[in-house]
N, C-alpha and C positions, 0 to 999 in steps of 0.2 A: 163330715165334709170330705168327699172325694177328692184325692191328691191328682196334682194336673202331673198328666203324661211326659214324663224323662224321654224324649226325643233322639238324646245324644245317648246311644248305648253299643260303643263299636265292640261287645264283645260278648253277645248276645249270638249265641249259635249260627244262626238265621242272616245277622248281619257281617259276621264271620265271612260264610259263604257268598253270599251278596249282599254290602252295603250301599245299592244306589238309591234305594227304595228309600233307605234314610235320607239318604243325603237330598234327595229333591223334596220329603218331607221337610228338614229343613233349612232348605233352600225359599218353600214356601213357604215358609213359617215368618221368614224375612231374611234371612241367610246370613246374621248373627247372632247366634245364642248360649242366652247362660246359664251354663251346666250349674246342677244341685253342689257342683264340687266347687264353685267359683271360677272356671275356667269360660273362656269365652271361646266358642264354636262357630268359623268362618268357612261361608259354603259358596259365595257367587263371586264369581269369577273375577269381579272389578275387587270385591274385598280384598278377597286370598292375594290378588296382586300387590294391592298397596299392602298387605301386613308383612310380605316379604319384600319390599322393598324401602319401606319408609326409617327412616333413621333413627326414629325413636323404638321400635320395634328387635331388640336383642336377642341373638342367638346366644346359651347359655347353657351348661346341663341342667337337663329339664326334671331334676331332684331334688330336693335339698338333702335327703340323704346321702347324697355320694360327700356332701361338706362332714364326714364323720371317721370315724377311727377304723370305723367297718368297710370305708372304699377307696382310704386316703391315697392309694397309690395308683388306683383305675382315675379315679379323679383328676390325678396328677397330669398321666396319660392322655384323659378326653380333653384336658384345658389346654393343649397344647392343638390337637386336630386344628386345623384349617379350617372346617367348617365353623367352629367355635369362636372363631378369632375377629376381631374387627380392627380398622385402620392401619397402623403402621406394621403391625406386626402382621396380619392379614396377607398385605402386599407383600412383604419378604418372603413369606412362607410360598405366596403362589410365586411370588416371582423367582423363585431357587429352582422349584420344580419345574416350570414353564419351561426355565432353558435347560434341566436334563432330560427331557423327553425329546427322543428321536420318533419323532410319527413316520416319517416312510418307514423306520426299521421294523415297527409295530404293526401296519396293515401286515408286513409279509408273516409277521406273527403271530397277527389273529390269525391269517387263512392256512396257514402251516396247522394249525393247532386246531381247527375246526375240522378240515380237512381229513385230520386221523382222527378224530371223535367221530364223523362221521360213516366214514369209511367202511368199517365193519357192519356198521346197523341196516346196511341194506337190504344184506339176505338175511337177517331173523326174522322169525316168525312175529315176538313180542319181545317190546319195549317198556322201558321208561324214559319218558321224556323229562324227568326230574333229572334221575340218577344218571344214565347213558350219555345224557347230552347237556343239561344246566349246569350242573353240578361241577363237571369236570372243565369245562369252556375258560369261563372267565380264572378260575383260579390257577390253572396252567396258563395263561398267558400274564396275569399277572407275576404270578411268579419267574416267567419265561424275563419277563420286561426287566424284572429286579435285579436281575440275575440271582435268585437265591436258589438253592439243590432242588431241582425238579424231582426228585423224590419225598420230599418236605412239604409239598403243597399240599396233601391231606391235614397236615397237621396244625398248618397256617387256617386253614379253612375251618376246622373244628374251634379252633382258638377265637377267630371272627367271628363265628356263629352263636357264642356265647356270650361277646362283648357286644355284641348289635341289642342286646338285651336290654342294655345301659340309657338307649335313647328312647325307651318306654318308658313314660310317665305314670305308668301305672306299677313298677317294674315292684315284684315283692324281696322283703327280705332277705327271705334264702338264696334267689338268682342275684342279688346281690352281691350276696358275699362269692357265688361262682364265678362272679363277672371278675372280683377282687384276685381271686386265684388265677383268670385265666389270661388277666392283664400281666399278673405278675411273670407267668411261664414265658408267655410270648412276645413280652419285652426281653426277658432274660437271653432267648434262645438268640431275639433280634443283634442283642450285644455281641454276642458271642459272632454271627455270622458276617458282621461290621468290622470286626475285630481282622476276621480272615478275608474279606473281600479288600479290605485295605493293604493289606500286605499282598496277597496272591492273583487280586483281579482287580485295584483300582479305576478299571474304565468301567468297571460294574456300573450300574444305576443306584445300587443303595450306596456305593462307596463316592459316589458323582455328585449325590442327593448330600452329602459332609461336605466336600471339596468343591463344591462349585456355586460362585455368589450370584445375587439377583443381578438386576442391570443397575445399581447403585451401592455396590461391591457389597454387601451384607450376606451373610452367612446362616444357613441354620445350625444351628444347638444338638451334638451327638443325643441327647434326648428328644428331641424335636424330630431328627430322623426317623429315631425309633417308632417316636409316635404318629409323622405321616406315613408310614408304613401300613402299621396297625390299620389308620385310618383308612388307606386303601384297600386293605383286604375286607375291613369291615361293612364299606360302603360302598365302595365300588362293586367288589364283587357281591355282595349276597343281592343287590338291587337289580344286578345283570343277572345273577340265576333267573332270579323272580319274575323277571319283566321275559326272560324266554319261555318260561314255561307258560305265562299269560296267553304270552301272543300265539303260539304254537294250539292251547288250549283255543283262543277265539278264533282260529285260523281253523280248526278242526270242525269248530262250531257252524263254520259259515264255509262251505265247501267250494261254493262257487269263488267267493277268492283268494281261497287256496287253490284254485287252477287258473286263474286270474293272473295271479303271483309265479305260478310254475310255470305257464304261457306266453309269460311276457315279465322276464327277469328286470326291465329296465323299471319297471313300477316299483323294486325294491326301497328306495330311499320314501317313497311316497307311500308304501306301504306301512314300513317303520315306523315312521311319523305318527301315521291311523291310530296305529295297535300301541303305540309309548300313548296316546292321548286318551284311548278308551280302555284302559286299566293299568295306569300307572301304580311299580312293584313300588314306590312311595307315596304312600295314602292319604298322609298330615305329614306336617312337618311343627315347628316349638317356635316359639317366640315368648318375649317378656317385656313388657309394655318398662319403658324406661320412664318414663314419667306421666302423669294424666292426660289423657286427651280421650278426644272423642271423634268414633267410629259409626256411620252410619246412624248417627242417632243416639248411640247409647257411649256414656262414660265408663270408658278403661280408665282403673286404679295403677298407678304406678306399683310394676311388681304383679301385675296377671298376668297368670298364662294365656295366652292366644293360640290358638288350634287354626292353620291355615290347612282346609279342607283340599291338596289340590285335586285327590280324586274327583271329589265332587265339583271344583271349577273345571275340572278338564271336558265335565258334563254337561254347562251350565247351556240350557238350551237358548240362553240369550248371544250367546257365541257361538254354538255349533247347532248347527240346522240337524235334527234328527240324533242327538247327539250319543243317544243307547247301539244305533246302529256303524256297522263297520262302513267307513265310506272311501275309497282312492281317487278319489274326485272332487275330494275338498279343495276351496282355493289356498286356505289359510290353516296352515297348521300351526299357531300360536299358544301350543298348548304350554302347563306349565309341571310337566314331570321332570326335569331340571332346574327348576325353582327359573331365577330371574333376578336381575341387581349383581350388587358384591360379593352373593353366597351365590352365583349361579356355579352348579353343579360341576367341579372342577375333572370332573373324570367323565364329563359329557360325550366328549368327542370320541374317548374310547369305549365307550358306552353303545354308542352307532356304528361304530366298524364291528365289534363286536356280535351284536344283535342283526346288523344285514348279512353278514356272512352268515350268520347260523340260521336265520330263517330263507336266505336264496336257495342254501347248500339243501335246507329239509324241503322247500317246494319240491327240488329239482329233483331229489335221489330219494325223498321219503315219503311224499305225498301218499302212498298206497297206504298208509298208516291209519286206525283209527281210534276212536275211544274204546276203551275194551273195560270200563267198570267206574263204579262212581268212583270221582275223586275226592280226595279228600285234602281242604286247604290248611295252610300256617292258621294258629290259631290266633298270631299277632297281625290285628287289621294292619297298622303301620308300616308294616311290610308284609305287601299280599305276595303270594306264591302258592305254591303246592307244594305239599309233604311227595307227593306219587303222583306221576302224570301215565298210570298204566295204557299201554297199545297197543293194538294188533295190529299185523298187514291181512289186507284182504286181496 
């Protein structure tokens, strides 16, 4: 008897490189499906909504290995993130950070910091739009934001890049136990610079992120800091790499608006939008069904995993008219690459200042740019990007 075709296969070379072809396979198929692994696979757009939104639906580490002796202190670590959190504790955690952020101090620091990344790449010959320009962007200004040693941000960046490992359900035991070590370094280091920002700089951000309560006087936890730290370098930035190197990449793809975008800077925010909805750097996201119900038809068991597809909602041609193609004249940008609800995407906003400055700054002074050889992508669907965005000027 011939075995019926495993649909859901995000790590399959082919769908590495591009997984839409899956994803509207199935989408067709009925747009929730159950994986040989027992995992349930949500691809259209009304699902993916309601499975990040509905209440019975938990955010949770998405392992049960990290409940072990081999991850007990990354564990520690990720139970504390804000992403992970629900209700009261949820609220405090956004609401502490909410009022340490200075957003006008930040636009001047994204474009300060875009600004000198960009600056020099204008007269080279060839680029990397990974290395040159993703890479360096978000994790200087995050760091910029912290206040933590702007010489220390390679190191904060290597430390996240290892930990972003942790939110792979597929994640094997070796990366593991790296994730275990890399938790354990770059909380330590966290300590330590907590330690001296409190004595030497207390208007710092990380020393502000201790000392300063929600709007119903509550506090975070010197661990808690540590750990929304962590959590910012590890989500915020590696999703900001990812999502610039995307859109720079479809931008390249599609010439006409890339001089569209250089011709008329004011299309930027509408631009953004486009390119966050037709390759979002978050592919799925985790849930765990809190008790029995039923989805479209089919019964979730209390205790499955749920796979909210938003790549593939963000495609779902039931919502976006032509939805493979780049378009600046959509009316509705409703897409969902910052999730939606009580887990909506807490580093959103700096996510778009971010991203418009770095794609206005490359229309305007880099467009002469082009592909200069295949690329070659992250090997984790979950977070799309590129390993190397190699380019030449012509």
């Amino acid at each position: 008897m011939k075995r019926p075709e495993r649909l859901w296969q995000p790590y399959l070379p082919k769908n590495v490189y591009d997984p839409y072809p899956m994803y509207d396979r199935l989408r067709d198929e009925g747009g929730l499906y159950k994986d040989i692994t027992g995992s349930w696979i949500a691809t259209r757009y009304d699902t993916v909504r309601f499975l990040l939104t509905d209440e019975h639906f938990k955010t949770q580490i998405p392992n049960h290995k990290f409940h072990t002796k081999q991850a007990s202190y990354s564990t520690r670590v990720m139970d504390a993130w804000i992403l992970l959190r629900e209700g009261q504790v949820h609220k405090r955690l956004r609401g502490v950070a909410t009022n340490v952020i200075d957003w006008q101090g930040i636009e001047a620091i994204v474009q300060e910091v875009v600004d000198q990344n960009l600056a020099p790449l204008k007269s080279k010959s060839a680029i990397d739009a990974v290395k040159d320009i993703a890479l360096l962007t978000p994790t200087r200004i995050i760091t910029r934001i912290l206040g933590l040693p702007i010489q220390d941000a390679p190191r904060c960046k290597s430390w996240a890049g290892v930990l972003l490992w942790a939110v792979n359900p597929y994640i094997t035991p070796q990366k593991l136990a790296l994730v275990e070590q890399n938790a354990r370094e770059f909380a330590t280091y966290l300590d330590g610079i907590l330690d001296q920002c409190e004595k030497e700089r207390p208007d710092s951000a990380i020393a502000r992120l201790l000392n300063t309560p929600d709007d119903d006087g509550n506090y975070m936890t010197r661990e808690e800091v540590i750990s929304f730290v962590i959590f910012l370098y590890t989500s915020g930035e590696e999703t900001v790499v990812n999502f610039i190197g995307n859109a720079i990449y479809a931008l390249l793809k599609a010439p006409d608006k890339m001089a569209a975008l250089a011709a008329d800077p004011s299309l930027i925010n509408i631009a953004t939008e486009e390119l966050l909805r037709l390759d979002s750097s978050l592919q799925y996201s985790i849930r765990f069904a809190s008790v029995d119900i039923e989805v479209e038809g089919e019964k979730i068991r209390k205790g499955d995993l749920v796979i909210p597809v938003i790549g593939a909602a963000n495609r779902d041609p039931e919502v976006f008219e032509d939805p493979h193609q780049i378009n600046f004249k959509r009316k509705k940008y409703n897409h969902l690459t910052f999730g939606v609800g009580r887990h909506y995407c807490f580093g959103a906003r700096l996510a778009r200042i971010e991203s418009r400055a770095v794609l206005k700054g490359f229309a305007e002074n880099l467009s002469h740019f082009r592909l200069d050889a295949l690329v070659k992508r992250n090997p984790n669907i979950m977070f799309r990007g590129f390993k190397a965005l190699p380019l030449k000027a012509v």
